[in-house]
SEVO-452557 format. One line per 4 residues: their letters; for each residue y, x, z of N, C-alpha, C, O, CB. Coordinates in steps of 0.2 Angstrom, whole numbers, plus 5000, padded with zeros to 4 digits. Atoms other than C-alpha are relative to their C-alpha. Glycine has a CB too. Example, Ala and Ser with C-alpha at 12.3 -4.5 7.8 and 13.67 -1.06 7.14 Angstrom:
<sites>
as	4994 5004 5000 4978 5062 5039 5006 5004 5000 5005 5009 5003 5000 4995 5006 | 4994 4996 4999 4995 5068 5036 5005 4996 5003 5011 4999 5004 5002 5002 4993
</sites>
This chain:
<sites>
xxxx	5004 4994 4999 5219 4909 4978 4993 4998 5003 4992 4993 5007 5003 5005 5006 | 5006 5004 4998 5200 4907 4979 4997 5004 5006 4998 5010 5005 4995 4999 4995 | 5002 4999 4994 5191 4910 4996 4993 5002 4997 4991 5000 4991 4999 4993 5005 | 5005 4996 5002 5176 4921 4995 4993 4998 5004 4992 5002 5009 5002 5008 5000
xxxx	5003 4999 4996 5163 4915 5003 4993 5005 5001 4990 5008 4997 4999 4994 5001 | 5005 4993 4995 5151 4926 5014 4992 4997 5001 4991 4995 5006 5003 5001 5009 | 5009 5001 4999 5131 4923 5013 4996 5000 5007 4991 5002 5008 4997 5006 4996 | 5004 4998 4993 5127 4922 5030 4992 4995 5001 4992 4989 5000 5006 4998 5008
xxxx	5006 5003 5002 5105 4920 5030 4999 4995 5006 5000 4997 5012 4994 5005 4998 | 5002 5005 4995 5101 4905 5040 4996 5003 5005 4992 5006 5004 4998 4995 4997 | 5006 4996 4995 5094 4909 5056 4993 4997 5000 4992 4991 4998 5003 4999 5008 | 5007 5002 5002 5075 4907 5057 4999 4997 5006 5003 4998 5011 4996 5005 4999
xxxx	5002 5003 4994 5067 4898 5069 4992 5005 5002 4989 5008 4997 5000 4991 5000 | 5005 4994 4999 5052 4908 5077 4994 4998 4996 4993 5002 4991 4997 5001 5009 | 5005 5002 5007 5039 4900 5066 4999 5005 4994 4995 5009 4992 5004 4993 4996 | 5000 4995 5009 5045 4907 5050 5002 5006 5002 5000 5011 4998 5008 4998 4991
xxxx	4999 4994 4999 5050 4923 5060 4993 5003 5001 4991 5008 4997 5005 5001 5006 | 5008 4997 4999 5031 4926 5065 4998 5000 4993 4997 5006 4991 4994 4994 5005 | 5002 5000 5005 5027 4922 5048 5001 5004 4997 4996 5007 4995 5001 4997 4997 | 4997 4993 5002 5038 4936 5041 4995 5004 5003 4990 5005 4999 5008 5002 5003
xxxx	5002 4994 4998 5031 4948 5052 4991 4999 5000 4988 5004 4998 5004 5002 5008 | 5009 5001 5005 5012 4943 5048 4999 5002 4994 4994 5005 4993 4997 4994 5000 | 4996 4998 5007 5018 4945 5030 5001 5009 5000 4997 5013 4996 5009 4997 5000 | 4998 4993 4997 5023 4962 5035 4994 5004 5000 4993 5009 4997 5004 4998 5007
xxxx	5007 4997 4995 5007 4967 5046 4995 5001 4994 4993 5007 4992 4996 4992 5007 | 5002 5000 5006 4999 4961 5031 4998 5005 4994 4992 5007 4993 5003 4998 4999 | 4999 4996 5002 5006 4971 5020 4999 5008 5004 4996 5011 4999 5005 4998 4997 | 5000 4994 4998 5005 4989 5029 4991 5001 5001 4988 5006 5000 5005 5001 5007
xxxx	5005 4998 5001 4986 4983 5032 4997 5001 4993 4991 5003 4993 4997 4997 5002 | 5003 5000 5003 4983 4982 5015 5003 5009 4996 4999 5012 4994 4998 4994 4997 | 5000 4994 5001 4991 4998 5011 4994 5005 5003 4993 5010 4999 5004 5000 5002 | 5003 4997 4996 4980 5005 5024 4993 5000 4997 4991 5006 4998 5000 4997 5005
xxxx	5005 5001 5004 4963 5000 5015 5001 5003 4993 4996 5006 4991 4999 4993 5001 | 4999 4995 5004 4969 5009 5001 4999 5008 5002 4995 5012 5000 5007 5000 4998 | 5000 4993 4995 4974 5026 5012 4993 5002 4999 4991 5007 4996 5003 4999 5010 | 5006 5000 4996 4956 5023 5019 4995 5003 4991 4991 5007 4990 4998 4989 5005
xxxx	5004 5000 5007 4949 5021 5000 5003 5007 4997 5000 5009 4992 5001 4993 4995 | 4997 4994 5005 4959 5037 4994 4995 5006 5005 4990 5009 5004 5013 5001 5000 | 5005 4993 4997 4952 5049 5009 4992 4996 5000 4988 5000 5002 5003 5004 5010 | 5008 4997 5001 4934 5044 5007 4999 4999 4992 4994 4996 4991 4993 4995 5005
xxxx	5001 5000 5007 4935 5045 4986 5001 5009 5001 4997 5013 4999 5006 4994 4993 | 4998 4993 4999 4944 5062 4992 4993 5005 5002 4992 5011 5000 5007 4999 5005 | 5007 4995 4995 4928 5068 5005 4996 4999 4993 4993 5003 4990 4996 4996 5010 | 5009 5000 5004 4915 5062 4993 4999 5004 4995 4994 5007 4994 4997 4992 4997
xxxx	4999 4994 5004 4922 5072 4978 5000 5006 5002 4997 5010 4999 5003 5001 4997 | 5003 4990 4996 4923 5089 4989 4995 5000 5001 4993 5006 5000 5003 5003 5009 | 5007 5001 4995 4907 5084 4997 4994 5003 4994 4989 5007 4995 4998 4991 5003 | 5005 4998 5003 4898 5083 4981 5001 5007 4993 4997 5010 4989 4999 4992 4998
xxxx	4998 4994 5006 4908 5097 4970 4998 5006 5006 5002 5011 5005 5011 4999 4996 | 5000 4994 4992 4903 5109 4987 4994 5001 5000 4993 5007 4998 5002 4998 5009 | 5006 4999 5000 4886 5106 4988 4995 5000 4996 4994 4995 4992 4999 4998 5003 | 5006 4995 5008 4873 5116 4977 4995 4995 4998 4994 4995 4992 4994 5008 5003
xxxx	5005 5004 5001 4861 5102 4979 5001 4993 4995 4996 4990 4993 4999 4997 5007 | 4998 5003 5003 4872 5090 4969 5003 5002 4992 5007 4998 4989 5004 4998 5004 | 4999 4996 5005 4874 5102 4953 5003 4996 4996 5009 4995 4994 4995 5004 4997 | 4999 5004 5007 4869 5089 4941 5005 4995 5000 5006 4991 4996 4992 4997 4998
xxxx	4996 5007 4999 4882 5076 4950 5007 5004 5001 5011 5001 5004 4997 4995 5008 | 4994 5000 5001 4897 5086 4948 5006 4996 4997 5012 4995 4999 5000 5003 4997 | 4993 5004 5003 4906 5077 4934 5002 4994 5004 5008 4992 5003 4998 4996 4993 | 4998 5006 4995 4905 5063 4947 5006 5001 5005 5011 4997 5005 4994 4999 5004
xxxx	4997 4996 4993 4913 5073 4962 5007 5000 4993 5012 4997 4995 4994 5010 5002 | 4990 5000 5002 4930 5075 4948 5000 4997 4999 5006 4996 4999 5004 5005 4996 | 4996 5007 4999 4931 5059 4945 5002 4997 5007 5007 4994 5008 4995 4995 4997 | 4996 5001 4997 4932 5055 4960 5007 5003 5003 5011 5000 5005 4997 4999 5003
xxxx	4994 4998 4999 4945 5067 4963 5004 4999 4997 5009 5000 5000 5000 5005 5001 | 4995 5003 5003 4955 5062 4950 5001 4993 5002 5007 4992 5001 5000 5000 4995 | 4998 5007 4997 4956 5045 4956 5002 4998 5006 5005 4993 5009 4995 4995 5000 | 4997 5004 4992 4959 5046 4973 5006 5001 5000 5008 4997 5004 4997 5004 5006
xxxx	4992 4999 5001 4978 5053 4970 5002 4993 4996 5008 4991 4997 5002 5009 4996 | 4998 5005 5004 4978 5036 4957 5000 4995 5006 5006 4993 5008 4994 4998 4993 | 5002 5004 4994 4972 5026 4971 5006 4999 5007 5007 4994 5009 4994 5005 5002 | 4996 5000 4996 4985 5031 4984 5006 5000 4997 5011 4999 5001 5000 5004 5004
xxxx	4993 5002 5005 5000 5030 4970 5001 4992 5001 5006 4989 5003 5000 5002 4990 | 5002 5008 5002 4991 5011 4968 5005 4999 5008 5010 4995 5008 4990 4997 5000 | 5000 5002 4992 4994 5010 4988 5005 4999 5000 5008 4993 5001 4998 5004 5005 | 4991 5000 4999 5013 5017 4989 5004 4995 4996 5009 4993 4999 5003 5007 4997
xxxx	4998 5004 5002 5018 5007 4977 5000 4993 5000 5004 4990 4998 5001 5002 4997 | 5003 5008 4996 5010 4991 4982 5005 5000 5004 5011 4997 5003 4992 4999 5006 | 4995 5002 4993 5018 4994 4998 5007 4998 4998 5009 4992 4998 5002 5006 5005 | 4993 5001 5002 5035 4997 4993 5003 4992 4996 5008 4989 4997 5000 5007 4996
xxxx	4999 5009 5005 5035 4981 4979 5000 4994 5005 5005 4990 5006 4991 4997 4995 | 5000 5005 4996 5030 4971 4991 5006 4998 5008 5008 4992 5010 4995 5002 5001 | 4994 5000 4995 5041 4976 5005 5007 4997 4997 5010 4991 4999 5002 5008 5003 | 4995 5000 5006 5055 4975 4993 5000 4992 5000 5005 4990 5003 4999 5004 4992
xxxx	5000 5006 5001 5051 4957 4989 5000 4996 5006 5004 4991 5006 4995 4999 4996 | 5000 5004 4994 5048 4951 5006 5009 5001 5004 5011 4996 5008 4993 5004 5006 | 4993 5000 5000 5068 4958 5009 5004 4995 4998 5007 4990 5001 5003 5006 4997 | 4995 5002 5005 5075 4952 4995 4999 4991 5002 5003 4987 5003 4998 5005 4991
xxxx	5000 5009 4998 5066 4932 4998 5001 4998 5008 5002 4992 5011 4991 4996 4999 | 4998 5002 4991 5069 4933 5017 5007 5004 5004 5010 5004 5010 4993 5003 5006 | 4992 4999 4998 5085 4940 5018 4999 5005 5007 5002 5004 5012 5005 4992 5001 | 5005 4996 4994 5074 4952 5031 5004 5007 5001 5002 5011 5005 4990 5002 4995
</sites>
């Protein structure tokens, strides 16, 4: 009968544990700089599709608004890839 053995992930020593979680920190900042880039693509297209003074700069104003929902998909799924991978190589 064969023995099954059990994967248990080696314990870390605080080194590579800090490392992880800087990894980590990392990642949620750069999520964040996305976030950051989606609401001001988001303000600047209200801003400029609102105000009368910017007529001729409309088409601008909905490009950005269409990009800024592209923009934070980019972000969410960054995040998520990434987390995912940092699990799956650190047994996290």
């Amino acid at each position: 009968m064969d023995k099954k053995e059990t994967s248990i992930p080696p314990t870390l020593i605080t080194r590579d544990w800090l490392a992880i979680e800087r990894t980590k920190l990392a990642n949620e900042r750069t999520f964040l700089a996305y976030f950051r880039t989606f609401m001001v693509f988001l303000g600047t297209g209200l801003t400029i599709i609102k105000m009368h003074m910017f007529v001729k700069m409309e088409w601008f104003g909905i490009v950005l608004l269409i990009m800024a929902p592209i923009i934070l998909a980019i972000g969410i799924y960054r995040l998520i890839r990434v987390r995912n991978i940092i699990r799956e190589h650190y047994n996290v």
